[in-house]
Structures are given as structure tokens and as C-alpha cells.
C-alpha positions as CSV (number, residue, x, y, z in Angstrom):
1,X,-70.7,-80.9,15.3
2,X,-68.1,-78.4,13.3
3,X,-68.0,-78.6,9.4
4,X,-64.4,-79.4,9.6
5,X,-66.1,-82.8,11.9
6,X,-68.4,-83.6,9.2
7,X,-66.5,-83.5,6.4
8,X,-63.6,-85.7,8.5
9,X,-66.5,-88.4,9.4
10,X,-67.0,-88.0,5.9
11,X,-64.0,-89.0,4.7
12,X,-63.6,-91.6,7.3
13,X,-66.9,-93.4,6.0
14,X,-65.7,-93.4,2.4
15,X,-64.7,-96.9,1.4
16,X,-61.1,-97.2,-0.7
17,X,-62.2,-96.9,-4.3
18,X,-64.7,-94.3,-3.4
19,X,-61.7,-91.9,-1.8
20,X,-59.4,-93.0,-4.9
21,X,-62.3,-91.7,-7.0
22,X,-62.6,-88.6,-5.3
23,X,-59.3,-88.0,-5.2
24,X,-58.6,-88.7,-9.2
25,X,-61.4,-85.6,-9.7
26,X,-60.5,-83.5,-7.4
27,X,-56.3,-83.5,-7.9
28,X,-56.5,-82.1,-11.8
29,X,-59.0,-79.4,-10.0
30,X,-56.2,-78.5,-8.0
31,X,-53.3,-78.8,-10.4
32,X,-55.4,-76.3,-13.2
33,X,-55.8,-73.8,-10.0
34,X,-52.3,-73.8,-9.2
35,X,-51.7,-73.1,-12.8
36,X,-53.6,-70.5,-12.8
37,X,-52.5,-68.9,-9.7
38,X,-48.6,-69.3,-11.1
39,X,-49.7,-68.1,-14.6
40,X,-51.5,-64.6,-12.6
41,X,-48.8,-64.2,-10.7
42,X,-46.2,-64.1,-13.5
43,X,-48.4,-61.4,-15.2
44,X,-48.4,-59.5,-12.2
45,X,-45.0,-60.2,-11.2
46,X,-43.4,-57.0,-10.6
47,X,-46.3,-55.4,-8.8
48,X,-46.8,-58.7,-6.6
49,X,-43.0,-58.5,-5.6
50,X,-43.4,-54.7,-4.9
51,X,-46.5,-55.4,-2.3
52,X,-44.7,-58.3,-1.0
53,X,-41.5,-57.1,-0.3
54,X,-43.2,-53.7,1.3
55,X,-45.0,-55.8,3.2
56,X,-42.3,-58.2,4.9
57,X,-40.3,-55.2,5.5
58,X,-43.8,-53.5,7.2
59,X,-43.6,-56.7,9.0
60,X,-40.2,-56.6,10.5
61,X,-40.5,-52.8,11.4
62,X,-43.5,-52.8,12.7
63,X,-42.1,-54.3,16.0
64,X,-39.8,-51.2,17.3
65,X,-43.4,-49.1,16.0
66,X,-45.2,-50.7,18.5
67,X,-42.3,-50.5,20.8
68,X,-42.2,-46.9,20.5
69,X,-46.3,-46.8,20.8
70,X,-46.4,-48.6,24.1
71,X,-44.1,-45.6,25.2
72,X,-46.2,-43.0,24.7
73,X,-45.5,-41.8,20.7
74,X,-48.2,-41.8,18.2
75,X,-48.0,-44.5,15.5
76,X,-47.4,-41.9,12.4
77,X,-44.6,-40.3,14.6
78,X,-42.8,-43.8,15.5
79,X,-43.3,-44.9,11.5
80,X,-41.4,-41.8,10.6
81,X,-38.6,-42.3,13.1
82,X,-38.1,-46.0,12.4
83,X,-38.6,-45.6,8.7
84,X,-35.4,-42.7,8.9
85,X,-33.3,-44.8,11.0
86,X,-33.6,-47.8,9.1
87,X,-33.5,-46.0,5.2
88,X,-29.8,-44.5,7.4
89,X,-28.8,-48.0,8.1
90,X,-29.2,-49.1,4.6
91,X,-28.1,-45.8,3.0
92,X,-24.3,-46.4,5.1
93,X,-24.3,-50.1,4.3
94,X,-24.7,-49.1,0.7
95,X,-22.2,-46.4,0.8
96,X,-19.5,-48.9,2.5
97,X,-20.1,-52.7,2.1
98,X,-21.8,-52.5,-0.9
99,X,-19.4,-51.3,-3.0
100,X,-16.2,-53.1,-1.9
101,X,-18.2,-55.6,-2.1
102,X,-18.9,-55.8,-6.0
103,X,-15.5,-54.5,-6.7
104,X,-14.4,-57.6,-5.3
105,X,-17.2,-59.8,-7.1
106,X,-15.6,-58.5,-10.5
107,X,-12.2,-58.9,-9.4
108,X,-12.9,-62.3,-8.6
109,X,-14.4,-62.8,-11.9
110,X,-11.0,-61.9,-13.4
111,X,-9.4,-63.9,-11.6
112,X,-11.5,-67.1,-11.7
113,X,-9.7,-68.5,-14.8
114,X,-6.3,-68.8,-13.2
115,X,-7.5,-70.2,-10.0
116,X,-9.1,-73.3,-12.6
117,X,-5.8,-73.5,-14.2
118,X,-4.7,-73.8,-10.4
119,X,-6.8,-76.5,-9.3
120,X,-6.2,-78.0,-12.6
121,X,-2.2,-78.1,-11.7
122,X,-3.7,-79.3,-7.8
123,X,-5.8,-82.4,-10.0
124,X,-2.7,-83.6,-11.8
125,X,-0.2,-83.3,-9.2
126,X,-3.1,-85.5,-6.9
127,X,-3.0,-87.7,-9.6
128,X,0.6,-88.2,-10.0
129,X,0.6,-89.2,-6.1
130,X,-2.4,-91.6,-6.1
131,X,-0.3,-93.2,-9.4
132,X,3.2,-93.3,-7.4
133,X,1.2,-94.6,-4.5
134,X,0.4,-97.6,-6.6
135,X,-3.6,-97.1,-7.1
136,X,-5.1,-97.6,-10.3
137,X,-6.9,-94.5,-10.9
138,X,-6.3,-91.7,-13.3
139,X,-7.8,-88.3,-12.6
140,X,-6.9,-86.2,-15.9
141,X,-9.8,-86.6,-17.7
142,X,-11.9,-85.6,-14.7
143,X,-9.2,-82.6,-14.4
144,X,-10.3,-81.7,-17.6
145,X,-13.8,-82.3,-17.9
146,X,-14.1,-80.0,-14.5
147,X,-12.2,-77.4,-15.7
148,X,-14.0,-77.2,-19.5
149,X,-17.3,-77.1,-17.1
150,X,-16.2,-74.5,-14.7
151,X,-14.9,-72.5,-17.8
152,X,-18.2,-72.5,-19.6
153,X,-20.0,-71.6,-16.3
154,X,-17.7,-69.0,-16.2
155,X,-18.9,-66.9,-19.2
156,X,-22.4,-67.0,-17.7
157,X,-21.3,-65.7,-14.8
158,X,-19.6,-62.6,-16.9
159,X,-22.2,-61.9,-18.6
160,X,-24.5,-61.3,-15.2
161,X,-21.7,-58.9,-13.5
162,X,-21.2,-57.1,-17.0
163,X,-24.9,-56.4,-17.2
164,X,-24.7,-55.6,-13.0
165,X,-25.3,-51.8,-13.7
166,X,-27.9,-52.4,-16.0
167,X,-30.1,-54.5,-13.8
168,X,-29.4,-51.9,-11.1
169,X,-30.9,-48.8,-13.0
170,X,-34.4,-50.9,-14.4
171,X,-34.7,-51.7,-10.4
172,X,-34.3,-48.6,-9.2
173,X,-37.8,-47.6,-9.9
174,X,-39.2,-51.0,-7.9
175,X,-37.3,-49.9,-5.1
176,X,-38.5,-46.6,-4.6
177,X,-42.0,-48.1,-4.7
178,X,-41.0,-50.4,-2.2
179,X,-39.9,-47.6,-0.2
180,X,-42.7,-45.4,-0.6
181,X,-45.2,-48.3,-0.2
182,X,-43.3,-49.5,3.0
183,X,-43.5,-45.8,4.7
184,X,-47.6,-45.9,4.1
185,X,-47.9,-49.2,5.4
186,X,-46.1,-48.8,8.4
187,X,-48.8,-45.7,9.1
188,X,-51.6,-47.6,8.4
189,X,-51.0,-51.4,8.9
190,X,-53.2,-52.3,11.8
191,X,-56.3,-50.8,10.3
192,X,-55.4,-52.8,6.6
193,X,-55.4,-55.9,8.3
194,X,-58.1,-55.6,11.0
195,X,-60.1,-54.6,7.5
196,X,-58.6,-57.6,6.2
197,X,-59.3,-60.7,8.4
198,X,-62.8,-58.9,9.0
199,X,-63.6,-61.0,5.9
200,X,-63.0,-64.5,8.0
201,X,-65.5,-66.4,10.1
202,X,-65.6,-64.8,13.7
203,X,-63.9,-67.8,15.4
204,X,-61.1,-68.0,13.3
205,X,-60.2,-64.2,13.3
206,X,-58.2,-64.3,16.3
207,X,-56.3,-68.0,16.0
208,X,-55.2,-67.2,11.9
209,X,-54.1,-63.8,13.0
210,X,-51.9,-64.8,15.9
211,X,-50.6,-67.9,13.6
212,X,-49.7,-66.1,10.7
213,X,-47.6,-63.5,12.6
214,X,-46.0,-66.5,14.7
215,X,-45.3,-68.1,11.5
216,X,-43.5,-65.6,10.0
217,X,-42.2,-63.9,13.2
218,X,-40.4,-66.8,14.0
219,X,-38.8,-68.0,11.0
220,X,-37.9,-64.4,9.4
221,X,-36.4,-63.5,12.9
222,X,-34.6,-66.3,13.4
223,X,-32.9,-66.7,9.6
224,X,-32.1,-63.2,10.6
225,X,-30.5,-63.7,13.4
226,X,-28.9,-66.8,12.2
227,X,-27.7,-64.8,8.7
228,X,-26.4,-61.8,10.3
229,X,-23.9,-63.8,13.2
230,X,-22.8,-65.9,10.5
231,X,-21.9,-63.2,7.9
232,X,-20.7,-60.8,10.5
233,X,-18.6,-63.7,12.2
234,X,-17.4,-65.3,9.0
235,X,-15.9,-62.0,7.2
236,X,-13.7,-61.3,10.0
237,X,-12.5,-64.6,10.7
238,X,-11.4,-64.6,6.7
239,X,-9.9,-61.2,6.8
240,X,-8.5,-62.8,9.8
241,X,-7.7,-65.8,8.1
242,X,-6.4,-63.5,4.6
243,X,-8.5,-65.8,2.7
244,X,-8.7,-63.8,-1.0
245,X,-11.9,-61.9,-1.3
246,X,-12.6,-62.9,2.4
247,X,-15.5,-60.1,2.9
248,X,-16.8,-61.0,-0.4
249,X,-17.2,-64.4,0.4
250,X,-18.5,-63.6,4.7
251,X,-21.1,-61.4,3.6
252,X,-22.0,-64.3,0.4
253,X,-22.6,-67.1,2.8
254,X,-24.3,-64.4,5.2
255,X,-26.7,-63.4,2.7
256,X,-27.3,-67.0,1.5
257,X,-28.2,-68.0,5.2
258,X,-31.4,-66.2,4.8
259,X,-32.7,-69.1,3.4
260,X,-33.2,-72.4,4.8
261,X,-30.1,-74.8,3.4
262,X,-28.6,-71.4,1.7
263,X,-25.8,-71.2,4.7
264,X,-24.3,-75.0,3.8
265,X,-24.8,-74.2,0.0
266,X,-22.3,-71.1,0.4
267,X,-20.2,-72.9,2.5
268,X,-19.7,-74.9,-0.2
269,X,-19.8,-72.7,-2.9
270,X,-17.2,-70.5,-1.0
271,X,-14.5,-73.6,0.0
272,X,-15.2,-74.6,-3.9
273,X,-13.8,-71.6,-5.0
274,X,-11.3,-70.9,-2.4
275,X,-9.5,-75.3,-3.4
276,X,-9.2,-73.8,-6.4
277,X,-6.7,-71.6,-5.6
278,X,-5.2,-73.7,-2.6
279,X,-6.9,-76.4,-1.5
280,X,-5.1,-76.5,2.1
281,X,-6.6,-72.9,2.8
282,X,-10.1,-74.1,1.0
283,X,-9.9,-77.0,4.0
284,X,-9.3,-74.5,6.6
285,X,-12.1,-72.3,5.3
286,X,-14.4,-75.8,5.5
287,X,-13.4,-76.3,8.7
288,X,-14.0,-72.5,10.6
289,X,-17.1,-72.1,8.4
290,X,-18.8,-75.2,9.8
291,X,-17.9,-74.8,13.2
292,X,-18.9,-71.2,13.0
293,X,-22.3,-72.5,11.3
294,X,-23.0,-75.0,14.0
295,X,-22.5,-73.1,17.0
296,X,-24.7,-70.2,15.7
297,X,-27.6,-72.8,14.1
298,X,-27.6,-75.1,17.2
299,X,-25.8,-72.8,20.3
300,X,-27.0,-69.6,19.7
301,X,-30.1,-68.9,17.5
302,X,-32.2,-72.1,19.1
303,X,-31.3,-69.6,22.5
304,X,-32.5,-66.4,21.2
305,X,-35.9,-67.5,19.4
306,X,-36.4,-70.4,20.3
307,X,-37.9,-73.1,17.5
308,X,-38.2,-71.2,14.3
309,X,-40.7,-73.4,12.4
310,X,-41.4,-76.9,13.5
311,X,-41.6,-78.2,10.2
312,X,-39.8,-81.5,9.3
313,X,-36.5,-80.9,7.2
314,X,-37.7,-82.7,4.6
315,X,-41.3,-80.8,4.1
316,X,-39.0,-77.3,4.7
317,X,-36.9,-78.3,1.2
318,X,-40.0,-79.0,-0.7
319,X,-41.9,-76.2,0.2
320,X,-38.2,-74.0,-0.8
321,X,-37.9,-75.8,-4.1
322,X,-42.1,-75.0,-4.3
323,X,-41.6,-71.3,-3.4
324,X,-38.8,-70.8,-6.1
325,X,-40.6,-72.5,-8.5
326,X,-44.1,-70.5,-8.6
327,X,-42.1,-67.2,-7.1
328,X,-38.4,-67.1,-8.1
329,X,-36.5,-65.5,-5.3
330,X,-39.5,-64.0,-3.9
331,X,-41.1,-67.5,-3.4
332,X,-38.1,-69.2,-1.7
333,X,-38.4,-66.0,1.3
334,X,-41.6,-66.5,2.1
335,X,-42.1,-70.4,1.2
336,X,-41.4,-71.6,5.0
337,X,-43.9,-69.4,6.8
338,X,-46.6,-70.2,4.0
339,X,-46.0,-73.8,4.6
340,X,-46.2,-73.4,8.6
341,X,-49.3,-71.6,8.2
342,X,-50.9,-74.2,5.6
343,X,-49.6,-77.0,8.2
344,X,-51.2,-75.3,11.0
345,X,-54.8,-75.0,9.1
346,X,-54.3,-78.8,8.2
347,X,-53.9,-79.6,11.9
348,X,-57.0,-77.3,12.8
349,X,-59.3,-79.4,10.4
350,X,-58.2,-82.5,11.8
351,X,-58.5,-81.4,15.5
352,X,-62.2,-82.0,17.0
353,X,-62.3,-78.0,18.2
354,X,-61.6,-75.5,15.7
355,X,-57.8,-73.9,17.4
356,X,-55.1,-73.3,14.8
357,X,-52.0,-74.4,16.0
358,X,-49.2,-72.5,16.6
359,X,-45.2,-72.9,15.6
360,X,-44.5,-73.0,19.3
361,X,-47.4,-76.0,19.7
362,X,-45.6,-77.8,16.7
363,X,-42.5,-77.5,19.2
364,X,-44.4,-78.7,21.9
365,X,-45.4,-81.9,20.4
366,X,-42.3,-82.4,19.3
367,X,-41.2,-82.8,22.8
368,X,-43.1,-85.6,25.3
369,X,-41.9,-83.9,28.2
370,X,-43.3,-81.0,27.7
371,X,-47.1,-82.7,26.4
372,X,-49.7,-83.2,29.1
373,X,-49.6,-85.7,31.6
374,X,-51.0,-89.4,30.6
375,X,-54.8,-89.6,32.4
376,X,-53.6,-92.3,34.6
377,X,-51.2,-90.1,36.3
378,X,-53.2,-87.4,36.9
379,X,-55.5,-89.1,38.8
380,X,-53.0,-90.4,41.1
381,X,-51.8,-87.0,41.5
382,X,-55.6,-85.3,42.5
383,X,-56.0,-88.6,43.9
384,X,-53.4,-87.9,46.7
385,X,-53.8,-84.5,46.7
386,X,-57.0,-84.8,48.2
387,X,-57.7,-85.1,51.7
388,X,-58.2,-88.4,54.0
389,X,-61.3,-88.4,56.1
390,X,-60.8,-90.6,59.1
């Protein structure tokens, strides 16, 4: 019988207060370690986010590397090509986007306090038709109490694109690490991790490998996808549209659909901002940006990758609000693979063979059709399958 059998008959056998007990010792255990781990990781903050960050991006270029290889080039060769072609892709969306970009962001930031005065004006004059309508409710001091809000958030706000160049200089250094660190790992990956996973039991070499890169393969793939139709799609149906700051705000809820839940929080961020100004163009913004955000989330993306994690909803939020927690932004990336990959080990203990289940096995379950056939059917099936002596 397995270990992972033993200590589940284990548990099984325990009687109520004795599992109560056991969990009451074993909880603070596991609280002081995540402590610990949260307190190590802030030391090391800014190297851990260097090594991560290198190695996501390893992650995600190591695909057209192993493309290249199963054509005949040699791995450094195929690092060096699809390092260049991607540092080019980044270098021309830096030289273009980038900057209109953040000369938009501060011009919107100039701009912000007379679209609250705006949606002040909208407020009252709301107010004055809900009155003349003959309803007893009174929307000035919420006019005001908004507005004092949105003001004060305001200077915040300043202060972060005013100190924009400054952040920008203290991270350049970080990202030519990244860099540097990225182009060695590319060269070198496969032997790192074989010497990696070498520490693991024998059986479970194989089944944690292929889980972990399903895990993230899936969900970083599709948020790409997902991100990059929406952003893409978005900006030119605002420039479209002449929505103020329209790429600004495309490439905002773009970049914000990276994350699980990020999408619907710029689309409301974005039509926030947008009422402010004129709230019959901030309903027409709502309206393409959802449409736009269901067809991709539900039409096309599901289509191209297929099921990204096979986590509940619910269990994806608390492992994002987890992630940015203990890791900031950092955390919030790379909390939905983690948790696939913890879910996945959980399974394995509980399964009576030691396999480690897979995202696309999650998916499976998810769907009876697609589970094995009951007992009772398969044996009618073999059953009549078999040949009648006479």
C-alpha cells in the first residue's frame, strides 16, 4: 500500500476530536511557515522577481526553441534567433505604443478634474429629473461626496505618473538582468530542470513535470490569447468609436486581462472614467466592451486552448487575492498555475495510484459525457460484442 494510502486510512480511522486535535497543532505550524516563506521572500524580493520573471518568459519562448530544434537547428542557435526576434518586438512596441501611450496617461491626468466637475453637472441634472419626476430622492450629497473622493484619489494618482520617470530609471537595471538571465536560460533550460526534478521520487518525475508545464502552459497561453484579442480589438473599436484617450484605455483593459477578473475590472474602470465625461458614450463603451469580452472569453479563446485551468471561480479569486498578498504583482501572475498545480498534488494523494492529475483531466471530470462508461454498460456492450455459439 502507497504512503499517500496510509496516511489517508489514517486519517479516516481518526475519531472527530482526535482530527480537531490534530488539526489545532498542525494549522499554527502552517501559518508560522507561511510567515516565514512571505517574510524570505520580501528580503529577497527583487532577486526572486528577477528569477521569476526570467523564468516565465524562458517558459513562453521556449516553445518556438523547440520548434526550431525539431527542424534541424541547434538549441543555442534557435535561443539566439528567438531571443533577437522577440527583444525586436519589444524594442518597436516600445518605440511606438509605449510612448503615446503615457503621453496620453498624463494628459488624462490633466484632464481628470474637469471630467469630475462633468459628472458632477451629469449628478445634479439626474437629480433635478428624478425630483421633477416626483421621486423622493436627492442625489447632491452623493454628487459631492463622490466627487471629494475621486478628487482625493486623484492626487495619488499624480503623484505615481510624476514620479513615472523615476521608477523607470531604478528598473532599468532589473530589466537588463531579466534580459540577460532570460538569454542563458533559454540555452540551458532543459539540463536546469532535468537537474532539478532529479531531486523527486522516481515515480513522480514524470507526472509533476508534465503537470506543472500543463498548468502553466494553459493558463499563461490562454490569458494571452484572451488579453491580446481583447486589447487589440478594443483600441480600434474606440479609435473607432472617438472615445477620448481610446488607445490608452484598449491597451489598459488589454493589459489588465492578463489576470483572471482584471478584463471586467478595466471594463469598469475604463466606462467609470469615460460617464464622467459623457455618460451616453461611457454606456456605449459598457456595451462594445462586454460584447467584445464575451465573444473572445467564451467564442474564441475556449476554441483555441481549450480549458485554461479547471479550477472553480471561486478557488481562482482566492488564490489571486493569495498571490497579491505574499507576491504583489508578481504573485497575482503566477497565483493560478500554483494553485492548479497544488490542486492536482491534493487529488494525487487522495487517488489510490499515485498519477497527478492534469488541467485537461480537471476538464474531463467536469464533463460526464466525456468520463468512462458506468460498469453496467460496459458489460452489455462486451456482452454483445461477443460471439453466439449455437
Amino acid at each position: 500500500m502507497h504512503k499517500s494510502n496510509k496516511v489517508l486510512n489514517w486519517w479516516n480511522l481518526m475519531t472527530p476530536v482526535a482530527r480537531a486535535v490534530t488539526i489545532a497543532l498542525v494549522a499554527p505550524l502552517l501559518v508560522l511557515n507561511a510567515w516565514a516563506i512571505s517574510s524570505i521572500f520580501d528580503y529577497f524580493h527583487s532577486l526572486l522577481v528577477i528569477l521569476i520573471a526570467a523564468s516565465l518568459l524562458t517558459f513562453l519562448l521556449n516553445y518556438p526553441v523547440s520548434f526550431m530544434q525539431a527542424h534541424g537547428a541547434t538549441r543555442g542557435r534557435a535561443a539566439i534567433v528567438v531571443f533577437l526576434f522577440t527583444l525586436s518586438i519589444f524594442l518597436g512596441l516600445g518605440v511606438t505604443l509605449v510612448p503615446l501611450a503615457i503621453e496620453q496617461a498624463q494628459q488624462l491626468v490633466l484632464r481628470l478634474p474637469e471630467w469630475f466637475d462633468s459628472g458632477q453637472r451629469q449628478l445634479f441634472l439626474l437629480n433635478d429629473q428624478i425630483e421633477s419626476a416626483g421621486f423622493p430622492i436627492n442625489l447632491d450629497i452623493l454628487a459631492e461626496q463622490i466627487t471629494d473622493r475621486l478628487k482625493s484619489s486623484l492626487q495619488g494618482i499624480t503623484g505615481e505618473v510624476l514620479n513615472l520617470a523615476v521608477f523607470t530609471v531604478t528598473s532599468l537595471l532589473d530589466l537588463l538582468l531579466t534580459l540577460v538571465l532570460t538569454f542563458y536560460l533559454l540555452q540551458h533550460s532543459d539540463r536546469l530542470w532535468q537537474s532539478l526534478i532529479e531531486w523527486l521520487p522516481t515515480s513522480i518525475r514524470q507526472p509533476f513535470s508534465q503537470t506543472l508545464r500543463l498548468s502553466f502552459q494553459n493558463f499563461f497561453f490562454g490569458q494571452l490569447i484572451s488579453a491580446t484579442l481583447m486589447g487589440s480589438t478594443l483600441t480600434i473599436i474606440f479609435l473607432v468609436m472617438r472615445v477620448p484617450f481610446g488607445l490608452l484605455f484598449g491597451l489598459t483593459i488589454g493589459t489588465m486581462a492578463l489576470v483572471p477578473f482584471g478584463g471586467s475590472v478595466g471594463i469598469a474602470i475604463v466606462t467609470l472614467l469615460v460617464a464622467l465625461r459623457d455618460i451616453g458614450v461611457g454606456v456605449e463603451v459598457l456595451i462594445a466592451a462586454l460584447i467584445v469580452q464575451q465573444i473572445v472569453e467564451n467564442l474564441i479563446a475556449p476554441r483555441v486552448i481549450g480549458s485554461v485551468t479547471g479550477l472553480n471561480p471561486v478557488w481562482v479569486f482566492l488564490a489571486i487575492l493569495t498571490g497579491a498578498r505574499v507576491g504583489g504583482l508578481l504573485g497575482v501572475v503566477i497565483a493560478v498555475p500554483t494553485a492548479v498545480v497544488v490542486k492536482s498534488a491534493l487529488v494525487a494523494l487522495r487517488s489510490p495510484t499515485p498519477v497527478i492529475v492534469t488541467p485537461a483531466d480537471h476538464a474531463a471530470i467536469s464533463q460526464p459525457n466525456t468520463i468512462a462508461e458506468k460498469p453496467e454498460q460496459k458489460a452489455k456492450e462486451i456482452a454483445s460484442s461477443q460471439p453466439v455459439e449455437s
